[in-house]
C-alpha positions in Angstrom: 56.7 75.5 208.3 60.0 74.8 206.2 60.9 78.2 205.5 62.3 81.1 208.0 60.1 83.7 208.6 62.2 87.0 209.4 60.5 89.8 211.3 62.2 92.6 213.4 60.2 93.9 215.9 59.8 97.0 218.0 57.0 97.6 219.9 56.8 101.1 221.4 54.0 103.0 223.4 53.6 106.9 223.0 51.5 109.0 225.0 48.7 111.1 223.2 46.4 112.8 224.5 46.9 111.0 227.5 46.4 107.4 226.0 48.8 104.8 225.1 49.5 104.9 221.7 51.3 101.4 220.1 53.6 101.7 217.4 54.8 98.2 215.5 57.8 98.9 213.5 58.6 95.9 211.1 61.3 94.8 208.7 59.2 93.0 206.4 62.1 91.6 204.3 58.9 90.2 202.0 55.2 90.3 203.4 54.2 88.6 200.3 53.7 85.1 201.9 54.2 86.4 205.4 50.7 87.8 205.8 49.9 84.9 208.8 52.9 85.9 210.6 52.2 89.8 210.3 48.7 89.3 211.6 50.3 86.6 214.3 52.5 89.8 215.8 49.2 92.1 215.5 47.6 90.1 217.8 50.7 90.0 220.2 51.6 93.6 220.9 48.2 94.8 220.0 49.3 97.8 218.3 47.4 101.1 216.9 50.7 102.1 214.4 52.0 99.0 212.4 54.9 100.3 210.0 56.7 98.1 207.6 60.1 98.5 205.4 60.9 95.8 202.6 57.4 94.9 202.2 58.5 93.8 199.1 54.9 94.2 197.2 54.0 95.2 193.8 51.1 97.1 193.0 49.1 93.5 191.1 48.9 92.3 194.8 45.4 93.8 196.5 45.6 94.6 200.2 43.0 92.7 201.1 45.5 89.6 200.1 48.2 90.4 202.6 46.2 93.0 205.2 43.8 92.9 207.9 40.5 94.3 207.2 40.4 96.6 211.3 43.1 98.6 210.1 43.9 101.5 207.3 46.4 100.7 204.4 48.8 103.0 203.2 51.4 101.7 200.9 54.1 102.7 198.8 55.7 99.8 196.3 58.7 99.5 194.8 58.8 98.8 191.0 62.5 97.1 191.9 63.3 94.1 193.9 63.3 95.0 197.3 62.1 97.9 199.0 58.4 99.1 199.7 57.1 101.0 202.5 53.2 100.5 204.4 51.6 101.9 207.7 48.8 100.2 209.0 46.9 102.1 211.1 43.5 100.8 213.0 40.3 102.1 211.9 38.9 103.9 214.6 42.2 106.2 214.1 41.0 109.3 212.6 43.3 109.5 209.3 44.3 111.4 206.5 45.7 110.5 203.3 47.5 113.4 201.9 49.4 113.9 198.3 
């Protein structure tokens, strides 16, 4: 791999209900062509929560191109360079999409 792939990472566990709940928190800086990488720190820490800042992404690019298919996709892209916000959240989450 020639280029650097930036991620910073925070893994947290919350309690709900009385389970572990674990939140991913990740600067991005461009998930475009970092979609390996993202899935490689999935597996790591295992997480229910992933949320993501600089995703970088425009609306042309599909989720199913960047995101793994066991988890939720909420997105919000930037029309600018830079910016773009997501939270992935596993499927057997109950979840609601609201506004």
């Amino acid at each position: 791999m020639g280029s650097r792939v930036t991620f910073l990472v925070e893994a947290s566990a919350y309690r709900i209900e009385g389970k572990s709940l674990v939140v991913l928190e990740v600067n991005c800086k461009s998930v475009n062509d970092k979609g390996v990488e993202l899935c490689d720190l999935v597996d790591r820490y295992k997480p229910d929560v992933v949320i993501g800042m600089e995703t970088w992404l425009k609306e042309d690019i599909s989720k199913a191109e960047v995101f793994r298919a066991d988890f939720t996709t909420f997105r919000s892209d930037r029309s600018a360079r830079g910016g773009g916000l997501l939270s992935l959240l596993k499927i057997s989450l109950p979840v609601r999409s609201y506004g």
